[in-house]
DOLOLO-94250 format. One record per residue: residue in three letters; y, z, x of N, C-alpha, C, O in turn. Coordinates in steps of 0.02 Angstrom, whole numbers, padded with zeros to 5 digits, always signed. Atoms other than C-alpha are relative to their C-alpha. Example, Ala and Ser with C-alpha at 12.3 -4.5 7.8 and 13.67 -1.06 7.14 Angstrom:
# DOLOLO-94250
ALA-00059+00000+00045-00225+00390+00615+00060+00000+00045+00059+00033+00097;SER-00059-00003-00042-00053+00357+00684+00055+00037-00039+00110+00045-00014;
# end
This chain:
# DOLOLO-94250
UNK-00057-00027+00037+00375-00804+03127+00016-00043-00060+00021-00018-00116;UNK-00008+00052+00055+00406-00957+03021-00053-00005-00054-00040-00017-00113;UNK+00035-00017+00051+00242-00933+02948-00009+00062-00052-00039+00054-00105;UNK-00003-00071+00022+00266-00738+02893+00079-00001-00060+00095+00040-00104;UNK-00056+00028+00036+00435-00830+02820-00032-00039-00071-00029-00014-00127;UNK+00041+00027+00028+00334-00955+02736-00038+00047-00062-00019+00042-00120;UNK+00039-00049+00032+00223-00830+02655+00036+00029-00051+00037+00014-00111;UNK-00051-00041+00031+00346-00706+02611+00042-00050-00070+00042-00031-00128;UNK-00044+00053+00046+00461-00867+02517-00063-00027-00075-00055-00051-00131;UNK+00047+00050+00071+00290-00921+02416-00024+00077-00033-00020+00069-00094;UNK+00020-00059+00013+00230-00737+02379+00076+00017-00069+00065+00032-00128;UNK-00064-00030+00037+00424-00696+02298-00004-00054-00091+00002-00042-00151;UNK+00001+00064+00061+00403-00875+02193-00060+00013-00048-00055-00004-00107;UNK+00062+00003+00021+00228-00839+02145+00026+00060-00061+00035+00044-00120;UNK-00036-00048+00035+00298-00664+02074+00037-00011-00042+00026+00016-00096;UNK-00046-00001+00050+00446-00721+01991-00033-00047-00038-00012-00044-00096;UNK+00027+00047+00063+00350-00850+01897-00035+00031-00033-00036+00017-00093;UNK+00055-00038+00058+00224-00736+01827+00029+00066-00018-00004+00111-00042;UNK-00057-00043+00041+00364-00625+01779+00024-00056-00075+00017-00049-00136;UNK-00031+00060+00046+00437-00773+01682-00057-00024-00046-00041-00049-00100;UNK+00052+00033+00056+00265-00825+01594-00007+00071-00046-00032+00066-00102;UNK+00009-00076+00011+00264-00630+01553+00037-00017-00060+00017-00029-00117;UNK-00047-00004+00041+00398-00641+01474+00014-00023-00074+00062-00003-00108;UNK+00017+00041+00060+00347-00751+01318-00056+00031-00031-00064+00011-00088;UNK+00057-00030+00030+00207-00663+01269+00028+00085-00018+00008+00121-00064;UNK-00026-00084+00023+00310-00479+01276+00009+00003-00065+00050-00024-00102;UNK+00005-00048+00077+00256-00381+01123+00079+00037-00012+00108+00072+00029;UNK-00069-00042+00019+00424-00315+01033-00029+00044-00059-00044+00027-00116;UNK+00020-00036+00055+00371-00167+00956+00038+00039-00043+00080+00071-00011;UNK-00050-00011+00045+00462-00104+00784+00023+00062+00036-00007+00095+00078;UNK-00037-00032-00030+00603+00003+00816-00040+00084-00034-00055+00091-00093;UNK+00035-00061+00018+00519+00196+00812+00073+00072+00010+00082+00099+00065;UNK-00046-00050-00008+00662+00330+00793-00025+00068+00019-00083+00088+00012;UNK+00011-00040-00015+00692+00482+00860+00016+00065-00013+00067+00076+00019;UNK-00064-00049+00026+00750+00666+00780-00016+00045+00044-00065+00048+00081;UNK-00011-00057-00066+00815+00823+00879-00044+00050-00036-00018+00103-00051;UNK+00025-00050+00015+00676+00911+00809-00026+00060+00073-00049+00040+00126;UNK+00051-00011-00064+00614+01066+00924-00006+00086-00046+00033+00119-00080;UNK+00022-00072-00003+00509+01233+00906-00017+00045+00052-00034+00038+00110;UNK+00026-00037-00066+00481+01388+00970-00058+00053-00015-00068+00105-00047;UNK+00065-00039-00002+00328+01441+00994-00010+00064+00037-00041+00060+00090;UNK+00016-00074-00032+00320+01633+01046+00048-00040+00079+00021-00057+00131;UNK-00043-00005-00037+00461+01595+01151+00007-00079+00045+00056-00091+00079;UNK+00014+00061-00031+00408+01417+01220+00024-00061-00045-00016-00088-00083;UNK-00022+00068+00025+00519+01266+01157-00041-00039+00003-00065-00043+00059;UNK+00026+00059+00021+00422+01122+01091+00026-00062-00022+00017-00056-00083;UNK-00030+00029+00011+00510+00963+01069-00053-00054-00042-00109-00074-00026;UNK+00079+00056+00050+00415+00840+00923+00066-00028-00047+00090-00009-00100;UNK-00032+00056+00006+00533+00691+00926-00015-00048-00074+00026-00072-00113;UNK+00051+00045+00064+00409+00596+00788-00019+00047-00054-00065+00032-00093;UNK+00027-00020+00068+00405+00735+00660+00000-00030-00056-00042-00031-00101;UNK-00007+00054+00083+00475+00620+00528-00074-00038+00000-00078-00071-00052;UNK+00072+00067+00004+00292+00511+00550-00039+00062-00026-00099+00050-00020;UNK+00056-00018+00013+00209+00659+00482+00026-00002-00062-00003+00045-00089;UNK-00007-00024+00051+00292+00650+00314-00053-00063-00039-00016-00092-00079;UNK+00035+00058+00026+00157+00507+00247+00018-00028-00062+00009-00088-00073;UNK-00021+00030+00059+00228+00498+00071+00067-00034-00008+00075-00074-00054;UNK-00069+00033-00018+00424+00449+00135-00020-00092+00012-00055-00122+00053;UNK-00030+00053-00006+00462+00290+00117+00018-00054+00078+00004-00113+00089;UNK-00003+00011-00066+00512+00266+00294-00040-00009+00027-00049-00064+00054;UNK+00059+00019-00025+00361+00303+00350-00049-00056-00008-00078-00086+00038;UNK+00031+00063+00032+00274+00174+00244+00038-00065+00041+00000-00100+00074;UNK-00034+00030-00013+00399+00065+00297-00025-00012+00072-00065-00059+00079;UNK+00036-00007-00074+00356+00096+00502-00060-00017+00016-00069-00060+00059;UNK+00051+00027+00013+00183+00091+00465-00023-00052-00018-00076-00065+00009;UNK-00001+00059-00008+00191-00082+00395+00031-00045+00054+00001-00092+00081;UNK+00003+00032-00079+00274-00143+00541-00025+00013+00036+00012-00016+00075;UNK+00022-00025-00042+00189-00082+00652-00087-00037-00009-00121-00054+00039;UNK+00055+00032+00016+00024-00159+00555+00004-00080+00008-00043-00116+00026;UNK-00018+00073+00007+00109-00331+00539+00002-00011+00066-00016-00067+00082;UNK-00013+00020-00107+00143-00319+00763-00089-00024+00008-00111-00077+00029;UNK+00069-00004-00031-00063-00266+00769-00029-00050-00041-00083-00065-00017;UNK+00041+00072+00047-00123-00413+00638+00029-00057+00039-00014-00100+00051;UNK-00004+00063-00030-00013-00549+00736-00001+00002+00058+00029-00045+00083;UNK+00038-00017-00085-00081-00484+00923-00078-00012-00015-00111-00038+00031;UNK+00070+00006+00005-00255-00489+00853-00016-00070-00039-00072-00093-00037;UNK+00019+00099+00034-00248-00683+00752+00024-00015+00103-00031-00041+00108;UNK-00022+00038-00053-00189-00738+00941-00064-00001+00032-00076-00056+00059;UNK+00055-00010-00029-00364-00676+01009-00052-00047-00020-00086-00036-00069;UNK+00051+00058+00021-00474-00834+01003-00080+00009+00008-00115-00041-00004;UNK+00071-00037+00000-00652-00734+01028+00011+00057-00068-00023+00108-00074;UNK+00012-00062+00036-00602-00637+00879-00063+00003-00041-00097+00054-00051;UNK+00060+00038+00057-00737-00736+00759-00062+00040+00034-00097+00076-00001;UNK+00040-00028-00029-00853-00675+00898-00005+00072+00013-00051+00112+00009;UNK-00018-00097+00002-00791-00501+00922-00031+00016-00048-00087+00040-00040;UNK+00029-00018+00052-00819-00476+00740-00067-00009-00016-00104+00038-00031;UNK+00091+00011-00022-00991-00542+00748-00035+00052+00019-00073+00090-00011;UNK+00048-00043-00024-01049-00452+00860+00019+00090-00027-00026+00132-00025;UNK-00006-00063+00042-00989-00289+00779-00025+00012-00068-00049+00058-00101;UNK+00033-00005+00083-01032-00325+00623-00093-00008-00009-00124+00002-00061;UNK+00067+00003-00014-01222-00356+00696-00032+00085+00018-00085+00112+00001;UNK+00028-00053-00011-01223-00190+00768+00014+00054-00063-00027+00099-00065;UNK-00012-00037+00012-01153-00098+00648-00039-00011-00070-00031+00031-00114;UNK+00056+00015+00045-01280-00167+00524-00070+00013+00022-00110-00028+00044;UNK+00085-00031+00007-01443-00052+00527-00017+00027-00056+00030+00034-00096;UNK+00029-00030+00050-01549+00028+00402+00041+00062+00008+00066+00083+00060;UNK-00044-00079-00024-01463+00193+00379-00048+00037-00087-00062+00002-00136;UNK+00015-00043+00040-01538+00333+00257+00030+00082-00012+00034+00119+00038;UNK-00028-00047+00035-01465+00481+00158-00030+00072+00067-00067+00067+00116;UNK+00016-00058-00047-01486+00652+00250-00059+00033-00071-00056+00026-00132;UNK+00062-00020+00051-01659+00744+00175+00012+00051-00040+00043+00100-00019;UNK-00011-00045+00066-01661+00837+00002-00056+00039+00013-00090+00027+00062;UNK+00072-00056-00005-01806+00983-00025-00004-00005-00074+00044+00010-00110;UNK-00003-00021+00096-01869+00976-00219-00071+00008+00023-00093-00035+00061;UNK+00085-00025+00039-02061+01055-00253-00035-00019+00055-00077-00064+00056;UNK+00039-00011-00074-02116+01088-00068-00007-00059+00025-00061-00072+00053;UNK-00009+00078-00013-02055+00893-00034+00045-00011+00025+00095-00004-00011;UNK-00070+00046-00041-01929+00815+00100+00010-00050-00037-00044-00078-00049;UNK+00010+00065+00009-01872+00668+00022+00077-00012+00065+00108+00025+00103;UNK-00048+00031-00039-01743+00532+00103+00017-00067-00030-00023-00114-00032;UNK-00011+00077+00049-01644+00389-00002+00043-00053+00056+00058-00110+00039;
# end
């Protein structure tokens, strides 16, 4: 019984500590608003909370969009394999590549 006590007391500690290391690393992501937009589609309400994000030339949006770039640029400098990440992507994604084939005077070519 004292051991199932035991357990239970280091199990709760173990938890709340790796709640607490959590907690320093939580991403705060920019504030994303919400409007009462809604349609009806042949009789079926549609609710599209994020229409304002489709206006791309507003201001706002620009605005959202750079935060939102500035969160994903300082989550990705924290990644210490990035040098390597990129590497290796930049290896594969470096092959010979050629044009799709033309037809001139009963001739495939390919540039």
């Amino acid at each position: 019984m004292k051991l199932n006590k035991l357990v239970l007391v280091v199990s709760v500690f173990f938890l709340v500590l790796s709640c607490i290391n959590n907690n320093k690393n939580k991403i705060v992501y920019p504030y994303t608003k919400t409007v009462a937009q809604e349609d009806d589609y042949h009789g079926t309400i549609v609710k599209d909370p994020y229409r304002w994000l489709e206006d791309m030339d507003s201001e706002e949006v620009k605005d959202w969009i750079f935060e939102q770039q500035k969160l994903t640029e300082s989550y990705i400098d924290q990644i210490p394999q990035i040098v390597e990440i990129e590497n290796k992507l930049k290896e594969r994604w470096n092959y010979p590549r050629m044009s799709l084939p033309f037809h001139r005077n009963n001739r495939y070519f390919f540039l």
